[in-house]
ROFILO-565229 format. One record per residue: x, y, z of N, C-alpha, C, CB in turn. Coordinates in steps of 0.2 Angstrom, whole numbers, plus 5000, padded with zeros to 4 digits. Each point is the difference from the previous one (the first is absolute). Glycine has a CB too. Layout:
// ROFILO-565229
REC_n_X_n_Y_n_Z_ca_X_ca_Y_ca_Z_c_X_c_Y_c_Z_cb_X_cb_Y_cb_Z
REC_X_Y_Z_X_Y_Z_X_Y_Z_X_Y_Z .
...
//
This chain:
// ROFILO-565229
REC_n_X_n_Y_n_Z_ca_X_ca_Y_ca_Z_c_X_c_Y_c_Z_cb_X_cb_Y_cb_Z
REC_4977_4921_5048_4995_5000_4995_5000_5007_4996_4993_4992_5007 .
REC_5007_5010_4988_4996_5004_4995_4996_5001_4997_5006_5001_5000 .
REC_4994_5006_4998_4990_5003_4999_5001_4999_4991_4997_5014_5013 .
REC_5010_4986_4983_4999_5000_4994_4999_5005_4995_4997_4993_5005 .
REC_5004_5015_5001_4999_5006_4996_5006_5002_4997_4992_5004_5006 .
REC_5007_5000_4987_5003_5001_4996_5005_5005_5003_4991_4997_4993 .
REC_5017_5003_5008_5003_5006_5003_5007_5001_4996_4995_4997_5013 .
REC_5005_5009_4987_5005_5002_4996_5005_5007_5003_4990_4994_4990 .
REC_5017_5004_5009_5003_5005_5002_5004_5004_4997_4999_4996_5006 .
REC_5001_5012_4993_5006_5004_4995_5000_5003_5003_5000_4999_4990 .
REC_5004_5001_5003_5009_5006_5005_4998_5006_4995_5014_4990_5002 .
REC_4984_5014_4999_4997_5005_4994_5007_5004_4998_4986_5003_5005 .
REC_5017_5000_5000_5007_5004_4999_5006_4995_5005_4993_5014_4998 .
REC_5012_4991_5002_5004_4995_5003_5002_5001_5008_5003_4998_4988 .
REC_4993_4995_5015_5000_5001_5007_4994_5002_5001_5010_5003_5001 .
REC_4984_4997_4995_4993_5004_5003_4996_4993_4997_5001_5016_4999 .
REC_4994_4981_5006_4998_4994_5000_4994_4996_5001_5008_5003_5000 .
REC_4989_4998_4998_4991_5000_5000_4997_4992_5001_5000_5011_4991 .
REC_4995_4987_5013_4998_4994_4996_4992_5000_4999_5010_4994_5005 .
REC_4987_5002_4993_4992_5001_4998_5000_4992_5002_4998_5010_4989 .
REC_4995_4989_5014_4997_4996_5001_4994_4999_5000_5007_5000_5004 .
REC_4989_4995_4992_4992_5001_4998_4995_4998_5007_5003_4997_4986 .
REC_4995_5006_5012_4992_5001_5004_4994_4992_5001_5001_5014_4993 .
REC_4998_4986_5011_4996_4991_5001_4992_5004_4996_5007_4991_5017 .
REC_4992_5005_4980_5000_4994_5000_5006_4996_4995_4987_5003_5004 .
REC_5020_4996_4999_5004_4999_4995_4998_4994_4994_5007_5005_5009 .
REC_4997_4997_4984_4998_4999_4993_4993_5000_4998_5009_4993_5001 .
REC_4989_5013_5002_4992_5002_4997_5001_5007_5000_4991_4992_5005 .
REC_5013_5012_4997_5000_5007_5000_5005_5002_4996_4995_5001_5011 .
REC_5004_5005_4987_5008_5004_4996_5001_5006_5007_4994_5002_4981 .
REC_5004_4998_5022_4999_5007_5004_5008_4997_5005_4982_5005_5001 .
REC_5023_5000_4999_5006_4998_5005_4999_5005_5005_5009_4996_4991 .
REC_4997_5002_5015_5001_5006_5004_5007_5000_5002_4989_5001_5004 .
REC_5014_5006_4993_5005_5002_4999_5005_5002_5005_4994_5001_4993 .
REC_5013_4998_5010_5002_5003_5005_5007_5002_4998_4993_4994_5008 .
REC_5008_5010_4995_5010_5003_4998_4999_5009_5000_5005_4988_4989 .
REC_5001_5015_5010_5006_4995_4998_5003_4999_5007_5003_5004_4987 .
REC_5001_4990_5012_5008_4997_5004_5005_5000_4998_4997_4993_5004 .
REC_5010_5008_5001_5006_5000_4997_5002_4994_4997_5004_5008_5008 .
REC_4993_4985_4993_5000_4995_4997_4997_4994_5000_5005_5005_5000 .
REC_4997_4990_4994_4996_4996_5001_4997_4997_5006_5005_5000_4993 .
REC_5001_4999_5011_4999_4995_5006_4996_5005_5004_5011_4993_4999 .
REC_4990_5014_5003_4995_5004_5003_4990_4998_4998_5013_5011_5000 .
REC_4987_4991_4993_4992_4997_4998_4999_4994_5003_4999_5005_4988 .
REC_5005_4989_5011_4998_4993_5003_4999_5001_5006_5006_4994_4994 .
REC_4998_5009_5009_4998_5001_5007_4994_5001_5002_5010_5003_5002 .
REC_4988_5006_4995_4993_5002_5002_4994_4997_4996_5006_5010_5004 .
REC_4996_4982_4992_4995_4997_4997_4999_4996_5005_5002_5000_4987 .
REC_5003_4996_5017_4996_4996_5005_4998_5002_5007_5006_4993_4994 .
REC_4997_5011_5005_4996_5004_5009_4994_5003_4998_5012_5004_5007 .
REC_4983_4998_4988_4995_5000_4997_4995_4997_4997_5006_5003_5002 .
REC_4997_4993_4994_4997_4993_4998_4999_4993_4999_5001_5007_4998 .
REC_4997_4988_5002_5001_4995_4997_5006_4996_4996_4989_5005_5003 .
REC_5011_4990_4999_5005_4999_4995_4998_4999_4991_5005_4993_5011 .
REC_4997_5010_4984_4998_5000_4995_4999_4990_4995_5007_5017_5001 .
REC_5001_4983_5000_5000_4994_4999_5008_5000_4996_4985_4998_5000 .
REC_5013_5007_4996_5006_5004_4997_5000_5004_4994_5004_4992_5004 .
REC_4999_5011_4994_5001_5008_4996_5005_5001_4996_4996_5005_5008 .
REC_5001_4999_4987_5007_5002_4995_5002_5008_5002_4996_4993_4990 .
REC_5012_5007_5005_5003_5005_5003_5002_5002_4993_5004_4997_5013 .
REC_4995_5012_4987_5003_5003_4994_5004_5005_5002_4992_4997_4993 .
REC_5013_5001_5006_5008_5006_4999_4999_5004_4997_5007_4995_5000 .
REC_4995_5012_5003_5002_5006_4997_5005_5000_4995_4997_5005_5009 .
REC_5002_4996_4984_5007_5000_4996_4999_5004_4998_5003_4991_4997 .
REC_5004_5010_5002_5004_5008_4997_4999_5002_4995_5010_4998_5004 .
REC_4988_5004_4991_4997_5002_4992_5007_5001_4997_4988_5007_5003 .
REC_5016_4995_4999_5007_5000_4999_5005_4996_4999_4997_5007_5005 .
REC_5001_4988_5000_5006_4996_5002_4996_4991_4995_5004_5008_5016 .
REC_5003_4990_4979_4998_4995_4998_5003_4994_4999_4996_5006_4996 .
//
C-alpha cells in the first residue's frame, strides 16, 4: 500500500543526489522534507525506504551538462 506523497529525486551535480518528499497531510501541503546528498540514485532510494513509507511513486531529474548537446 501507498501513502500517495509527492516524491521527487535529483541529481543536482554529477553523482550528488537529493530527494524531497512532502509532508502529510499528503496533496494538501506544499511543505517537503528534504534529504542528500548521495553518491546515487539508488543510495537516495535506499535511505527513502528505510525511513519512509512507500510513496507510491516519483519523479527523477537528471543533472545535465550545460555543455553537452
Amino acid at each position: 500500500m501507498s501513502t500517495g506523497a509527492d516524491c521527487r529525486f535529483i541529481e543536482r551535480a554529477p553523482g550528488r543526489w537529493w530527494y524531497r518528499i512532502q509532508c502529510w497531510p499528503y496533496g494538501e501541503t506544499e511543505e517537503y522534507d528534504e534529504h542528500g546528498p548521495f553518491r546515487s540514485e539508488d543510495e537516495a532510494a535506499e535511505h527513502l525506504h528505510a525511513n519512509y513509507a512507500n510513496p507510491g511513486g516519483h519523479s527523477v531529474t537528471r543533472y545535465q551538462d550545460a555543455g553537452r548537446r
